[in-house]
C-alpha positions as CSV (number, residue, x, y, z in Angstrom):
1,X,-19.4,-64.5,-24.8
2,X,-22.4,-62.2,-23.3
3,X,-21.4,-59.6,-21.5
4,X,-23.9,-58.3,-19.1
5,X,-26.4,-55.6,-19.5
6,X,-25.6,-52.6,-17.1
7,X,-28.3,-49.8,-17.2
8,X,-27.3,-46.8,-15.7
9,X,-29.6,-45.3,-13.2
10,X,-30.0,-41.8,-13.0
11,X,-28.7,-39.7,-9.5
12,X,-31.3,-39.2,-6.9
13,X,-31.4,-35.5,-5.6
14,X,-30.0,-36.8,-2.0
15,X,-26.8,-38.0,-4.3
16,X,-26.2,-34.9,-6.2
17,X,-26.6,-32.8,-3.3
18,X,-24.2,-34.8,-1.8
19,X,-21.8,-34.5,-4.9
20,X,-22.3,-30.6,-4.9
21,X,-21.1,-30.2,-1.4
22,X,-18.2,-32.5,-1.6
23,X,-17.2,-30.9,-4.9
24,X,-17.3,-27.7,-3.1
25,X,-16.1,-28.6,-0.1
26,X,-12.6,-30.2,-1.9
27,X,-12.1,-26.3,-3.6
28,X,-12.7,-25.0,-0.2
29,X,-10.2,-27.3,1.4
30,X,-7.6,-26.7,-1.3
31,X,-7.9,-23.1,-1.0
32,X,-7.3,-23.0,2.6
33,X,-4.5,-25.2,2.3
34,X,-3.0,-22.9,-0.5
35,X,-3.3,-20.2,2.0
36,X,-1.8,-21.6,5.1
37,X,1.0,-22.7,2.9
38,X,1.4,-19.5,1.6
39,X,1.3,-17.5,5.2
40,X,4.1,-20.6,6.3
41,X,6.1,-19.6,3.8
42,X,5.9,-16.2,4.7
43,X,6.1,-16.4,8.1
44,X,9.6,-18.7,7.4
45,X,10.6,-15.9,5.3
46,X,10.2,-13.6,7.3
47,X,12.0,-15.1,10.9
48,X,14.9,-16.1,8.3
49,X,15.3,-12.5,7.4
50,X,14.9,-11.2,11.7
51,X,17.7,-14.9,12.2
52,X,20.2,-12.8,9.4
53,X,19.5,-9.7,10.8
54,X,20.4,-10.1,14.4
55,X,23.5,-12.4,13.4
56,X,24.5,-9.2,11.4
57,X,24.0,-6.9,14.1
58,X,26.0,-9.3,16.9
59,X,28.7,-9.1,14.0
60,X,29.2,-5.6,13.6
61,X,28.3,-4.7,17.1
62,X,25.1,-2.3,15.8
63,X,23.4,-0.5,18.3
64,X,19.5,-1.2,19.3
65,X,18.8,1.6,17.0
66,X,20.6,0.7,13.9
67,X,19.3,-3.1,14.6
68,X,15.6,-1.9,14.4
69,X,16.7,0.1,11.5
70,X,18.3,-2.4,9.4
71,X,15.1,-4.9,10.3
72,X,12.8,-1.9,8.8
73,X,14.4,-1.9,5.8
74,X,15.0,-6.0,5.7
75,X,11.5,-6.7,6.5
76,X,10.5,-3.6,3.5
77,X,12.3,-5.0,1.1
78,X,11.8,-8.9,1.8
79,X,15.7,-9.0,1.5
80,X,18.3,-8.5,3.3
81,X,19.9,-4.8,1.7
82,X,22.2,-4.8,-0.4
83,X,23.7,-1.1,-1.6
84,X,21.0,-0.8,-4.5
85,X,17.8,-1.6,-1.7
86,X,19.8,0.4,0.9
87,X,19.9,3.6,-0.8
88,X,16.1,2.6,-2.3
89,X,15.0,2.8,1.3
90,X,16.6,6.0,2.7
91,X,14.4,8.8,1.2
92,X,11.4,6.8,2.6
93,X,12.8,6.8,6.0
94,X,13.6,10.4,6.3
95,X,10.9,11.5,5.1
96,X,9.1,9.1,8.0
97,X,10.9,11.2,10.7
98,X,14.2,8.6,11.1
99,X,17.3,10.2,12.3
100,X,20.0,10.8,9.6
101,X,22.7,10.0,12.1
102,X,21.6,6.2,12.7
103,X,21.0,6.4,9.1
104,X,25.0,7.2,8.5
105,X,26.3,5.1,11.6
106,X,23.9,2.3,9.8
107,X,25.3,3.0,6.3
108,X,28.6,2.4,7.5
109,X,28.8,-0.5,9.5
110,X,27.4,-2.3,6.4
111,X,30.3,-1.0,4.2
112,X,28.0,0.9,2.2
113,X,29.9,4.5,2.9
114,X,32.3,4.1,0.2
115,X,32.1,2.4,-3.1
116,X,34.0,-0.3,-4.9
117,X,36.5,1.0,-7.6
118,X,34.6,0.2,-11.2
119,X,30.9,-0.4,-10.3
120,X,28.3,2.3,-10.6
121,X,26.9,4.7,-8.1
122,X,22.9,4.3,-7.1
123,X,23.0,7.7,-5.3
124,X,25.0,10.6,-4.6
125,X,25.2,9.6,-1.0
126,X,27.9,7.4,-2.4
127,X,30.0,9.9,-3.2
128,X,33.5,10.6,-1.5
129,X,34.7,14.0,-0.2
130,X,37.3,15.7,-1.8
131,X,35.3,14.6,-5.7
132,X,36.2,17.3,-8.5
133,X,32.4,18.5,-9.9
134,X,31.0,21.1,-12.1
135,X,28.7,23.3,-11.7
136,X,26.2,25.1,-14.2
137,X,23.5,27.6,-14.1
138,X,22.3,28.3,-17.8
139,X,25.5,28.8,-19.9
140,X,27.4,30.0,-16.2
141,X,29.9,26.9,-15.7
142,X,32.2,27.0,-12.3
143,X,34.2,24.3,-11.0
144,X,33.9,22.8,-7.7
145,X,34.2,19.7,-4.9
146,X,32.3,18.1,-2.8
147,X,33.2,19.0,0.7
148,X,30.7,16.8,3.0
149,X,28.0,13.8,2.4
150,X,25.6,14.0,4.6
151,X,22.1,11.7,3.9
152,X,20.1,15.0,3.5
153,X,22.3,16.6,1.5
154,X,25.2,17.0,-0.6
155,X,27.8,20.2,0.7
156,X,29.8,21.4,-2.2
157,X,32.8,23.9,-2.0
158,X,32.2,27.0,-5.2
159,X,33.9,29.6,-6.3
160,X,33.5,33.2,-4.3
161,X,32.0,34.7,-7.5
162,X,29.8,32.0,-7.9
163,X,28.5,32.4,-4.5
164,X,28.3,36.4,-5.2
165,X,26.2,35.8,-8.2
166,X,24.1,33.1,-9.7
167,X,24.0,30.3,-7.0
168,X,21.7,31.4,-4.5
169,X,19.0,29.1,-2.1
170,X,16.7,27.7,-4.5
171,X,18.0,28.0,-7.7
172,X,18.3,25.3,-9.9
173,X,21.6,23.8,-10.3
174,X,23.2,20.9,-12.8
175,X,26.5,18.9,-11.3
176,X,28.8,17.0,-13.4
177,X,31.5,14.6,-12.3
178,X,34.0,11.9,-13.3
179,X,34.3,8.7,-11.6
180,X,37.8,6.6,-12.0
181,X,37.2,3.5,-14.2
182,X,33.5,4.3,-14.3
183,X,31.6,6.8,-15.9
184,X,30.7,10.2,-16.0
185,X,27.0,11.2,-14.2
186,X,25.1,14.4,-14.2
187,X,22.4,15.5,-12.6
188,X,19.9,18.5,-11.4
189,X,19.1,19.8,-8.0
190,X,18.2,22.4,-5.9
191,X,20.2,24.6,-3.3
192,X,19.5,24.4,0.0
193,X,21.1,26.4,2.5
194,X,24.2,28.3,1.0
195,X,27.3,29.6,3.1
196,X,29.9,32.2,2.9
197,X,31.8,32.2,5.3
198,X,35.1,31.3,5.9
199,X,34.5,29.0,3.0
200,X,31.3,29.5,0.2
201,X,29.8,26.2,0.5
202,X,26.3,25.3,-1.0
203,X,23.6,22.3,0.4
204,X,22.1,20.8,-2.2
205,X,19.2,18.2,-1.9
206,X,20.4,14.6,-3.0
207,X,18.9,13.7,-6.4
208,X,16.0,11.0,-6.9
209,X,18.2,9.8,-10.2
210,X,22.0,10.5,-12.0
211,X,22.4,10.2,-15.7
212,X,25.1,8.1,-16.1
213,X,27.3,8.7,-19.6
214,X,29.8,6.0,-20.3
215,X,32.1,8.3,-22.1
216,X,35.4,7.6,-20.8
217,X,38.6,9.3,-20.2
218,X,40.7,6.7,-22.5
219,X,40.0,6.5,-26.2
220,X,38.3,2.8,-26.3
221,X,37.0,0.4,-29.0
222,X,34.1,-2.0,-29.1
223,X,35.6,-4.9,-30.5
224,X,34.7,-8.7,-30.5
225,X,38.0,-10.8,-30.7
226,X,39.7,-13.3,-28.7
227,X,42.6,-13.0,-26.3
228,X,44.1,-14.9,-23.8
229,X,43.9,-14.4,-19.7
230,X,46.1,-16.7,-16.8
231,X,44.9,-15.9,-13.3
232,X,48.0,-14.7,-10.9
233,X,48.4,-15.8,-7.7
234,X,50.6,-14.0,-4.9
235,X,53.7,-15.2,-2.8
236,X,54.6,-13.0,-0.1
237,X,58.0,-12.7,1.2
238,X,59.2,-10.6,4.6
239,X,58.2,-7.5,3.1
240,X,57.2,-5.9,-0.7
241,X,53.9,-6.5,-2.6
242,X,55.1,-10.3,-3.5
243,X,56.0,-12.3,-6.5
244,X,53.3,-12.7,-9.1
245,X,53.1,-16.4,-10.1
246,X,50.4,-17.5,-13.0
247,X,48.4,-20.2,-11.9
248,X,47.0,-22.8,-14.2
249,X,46.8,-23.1,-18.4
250,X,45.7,-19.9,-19.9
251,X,42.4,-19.3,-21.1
252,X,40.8,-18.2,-24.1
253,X,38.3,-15.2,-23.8
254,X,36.4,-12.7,-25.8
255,X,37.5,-9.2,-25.6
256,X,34.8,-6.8,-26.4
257,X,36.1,-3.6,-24.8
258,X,39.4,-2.2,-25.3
259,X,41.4,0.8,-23.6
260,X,44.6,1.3,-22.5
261,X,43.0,1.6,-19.1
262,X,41.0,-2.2,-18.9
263,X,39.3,-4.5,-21.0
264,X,35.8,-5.9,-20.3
265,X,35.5,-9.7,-22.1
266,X,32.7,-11.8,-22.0
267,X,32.3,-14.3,-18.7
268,X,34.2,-17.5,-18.1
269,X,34.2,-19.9,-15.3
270,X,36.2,-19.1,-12.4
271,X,37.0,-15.7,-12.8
272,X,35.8,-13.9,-9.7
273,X,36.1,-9.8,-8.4
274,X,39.8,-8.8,-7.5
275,X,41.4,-11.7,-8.7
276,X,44.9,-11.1,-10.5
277,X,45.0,-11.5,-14.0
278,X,47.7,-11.4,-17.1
279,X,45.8,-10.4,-20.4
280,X,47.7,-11.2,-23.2
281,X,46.7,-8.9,-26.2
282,X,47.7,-9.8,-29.9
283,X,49.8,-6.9,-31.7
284,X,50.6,-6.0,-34.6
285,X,53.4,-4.1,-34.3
286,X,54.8,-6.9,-32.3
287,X,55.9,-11.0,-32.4
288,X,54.7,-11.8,-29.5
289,X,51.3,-10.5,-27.7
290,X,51.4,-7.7,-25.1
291,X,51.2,-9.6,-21.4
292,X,49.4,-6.8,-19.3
293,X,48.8,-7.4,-15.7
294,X,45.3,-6.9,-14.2
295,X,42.7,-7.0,-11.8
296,X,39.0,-7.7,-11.8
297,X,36.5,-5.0,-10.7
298,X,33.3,-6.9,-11.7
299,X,32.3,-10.4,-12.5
300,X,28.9,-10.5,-13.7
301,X,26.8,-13.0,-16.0
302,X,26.7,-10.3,-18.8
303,X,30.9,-9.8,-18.8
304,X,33.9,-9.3,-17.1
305,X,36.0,-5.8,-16.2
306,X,39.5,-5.8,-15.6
307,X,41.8,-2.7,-15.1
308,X,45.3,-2.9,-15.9
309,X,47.5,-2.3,-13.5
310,X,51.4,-0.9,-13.7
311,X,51.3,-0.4,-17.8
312,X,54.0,1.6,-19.0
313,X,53.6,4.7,-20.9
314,X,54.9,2.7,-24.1
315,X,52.7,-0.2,-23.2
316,X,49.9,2.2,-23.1
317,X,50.6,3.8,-26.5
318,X,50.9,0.2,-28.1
319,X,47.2,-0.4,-26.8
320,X,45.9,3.1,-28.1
321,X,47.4,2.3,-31.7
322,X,46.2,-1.0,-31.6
323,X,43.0,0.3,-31.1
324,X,43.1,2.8,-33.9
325,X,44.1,-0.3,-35.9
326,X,40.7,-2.2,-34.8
327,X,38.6,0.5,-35.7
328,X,40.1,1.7,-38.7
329,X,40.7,-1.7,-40.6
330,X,36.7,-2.9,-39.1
331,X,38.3,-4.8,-36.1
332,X,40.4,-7.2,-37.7
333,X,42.6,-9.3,-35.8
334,X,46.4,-8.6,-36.0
């Protein structure tokens, strides 16, 4: 069978001028539709972000002011705030001239004034009056409180001789506190404004960071050993805190963190924040393992922190020489 004998002619220049601009013309065309798609998006983005914000502010009843506020800082941040992009945003804004008091009135209304129990402070306009600190000036140590939060500054309560002394406007100062179930921070400042009278109080400007030392008030051990955990549920009766009834098959975990004051173990399905838990810790001083009752202050993808909850003091010491156990005989299980 023949096939036939195609010859292949050569373009004319009419032809490949004609190529050239559709070739460029199809890049051209792609581009723009890249662009409009990407402006779409963006403009879909962005009236999602004004729909959440003005459901929020019908919800919590926030003022024209706090509404405009709160879209600032939505619109800034491409997401609606949460307490880390909140507190991000709030040196920016004074220093652009915005009042401190929509600020605060703003801060609260999205439950940002007071922190959960466990989780980690982002700035010391977190913290709660009434907060046991320390304060140092070269080897000078004093102890003190905070007595207002304010979202220019921090107003802690000193001792009179401290005030007679070292702490003076514009002096450096270095504040240390402990946090419950969280860690200890520390961080440098300056003073503000100080007063005297009838109480020696001190302003100090809020810090751009904290160091944040997880050395804790309960002797602890890193371990890695498994343990068993039965979520609770609660039946309320006419009055009382209700009955605790376990709900489901226990489930195995992996304790890494042990105190007598929580355990952190690595995630699971279906443990969420502030459900009710009963770890149950192997002994070996005991038959039968330690059934400790608990709740959970964070569920992340990383792990899991619970804090026990109504321990006795002999509970308590069981846990502290278990740990000892762990760490002396290289975490072995009872």
């Amino acid at each position: 069978m023949n096939l036939p004998d195609f010859k292949v002619r050569p373009l004319t220049p009419f032809e490949m001028e004609a190529g050239y601009i559709f070739f460029v013309l199809f890049f051209v065309l792609l581009f723009a539709w890249m662009a409009w798609d990407a402006l779409k998006r963006k403009v879909d983005r962005r009236r999602q972000l004004l729909h959440l914000v003005s459901e929020h502010a019908a919800k919590t009843e926030l003022t024209h002011e706090e509404a405009e506020l709160l879209e600032r800082i939505t619109l800034a941040e491409g997401i609606f705030p949460g307490l880390r992009t909140f507190e991000r945003e709030v040196d920016l804004l004074l220093q652009q001239g915005e009042s401190a008091d929509t600020i605060h009135r703003l801060r609260f209304k999205l439950g940002f004034n007071i922190p959960k129990s466990g989780h980690r402070l982002f700035s010391t306009r977190e913290c709660e009056p009434g907060q046991d600190v320390t304060i140092s000036i070269g080897s000078h140590v004093w102890k003190g409180s905070i007595f207002t939060v304010d979202e220019r500054f921090l107003t802690l309560r000193i001792p009179d001789d401290a005030a007679r002394t070292l702490v003076k406007p514009g002096a450096e100062i270095k504040v240390g506190f402990w946090r419950n179930f969280d860690a200890h921070y520390h961080f440098r400042t300056n003073v503000r404004e100080q007063e005297t009278h009838p109480l020696a109080l001190i302003h100090i400007d809020h810090p751009q960071s904290m160091d944040r030392r997880q050395d804790r008030e309960s002797f602890r051990a890193e371990i890695h050993w498994e343990a068993k955990v039965v979520k609770v549920n609660r039946v309320f009766g006419n009055s009382g805190p209700g009955t605790a009834i376990p709900s489901g098959d226990p489930l195995s975990v992996t304790v890494v963190d042990l105190s007598e004051g929580g355990a952190r173990f690595l995630p699971i399905p279906g443990i969420r924040e502030d459900d009710e838990l009963i770890v149950s810790i192997p002994m070996a001083d005991r038959a039968h393992p330690l059934r400790a009752p608990a709740r959970v202050i964070s569920a992340g993808k990383d792990d899991i922190r619970c804090r026990f909850e109504n321990l006795s003091m002999h509970e308590k010491d069981e846990i502290h020489r278990q740990i000892l156990k762990l760490t002396t005989q290289g975490h072995a299980l009872p």
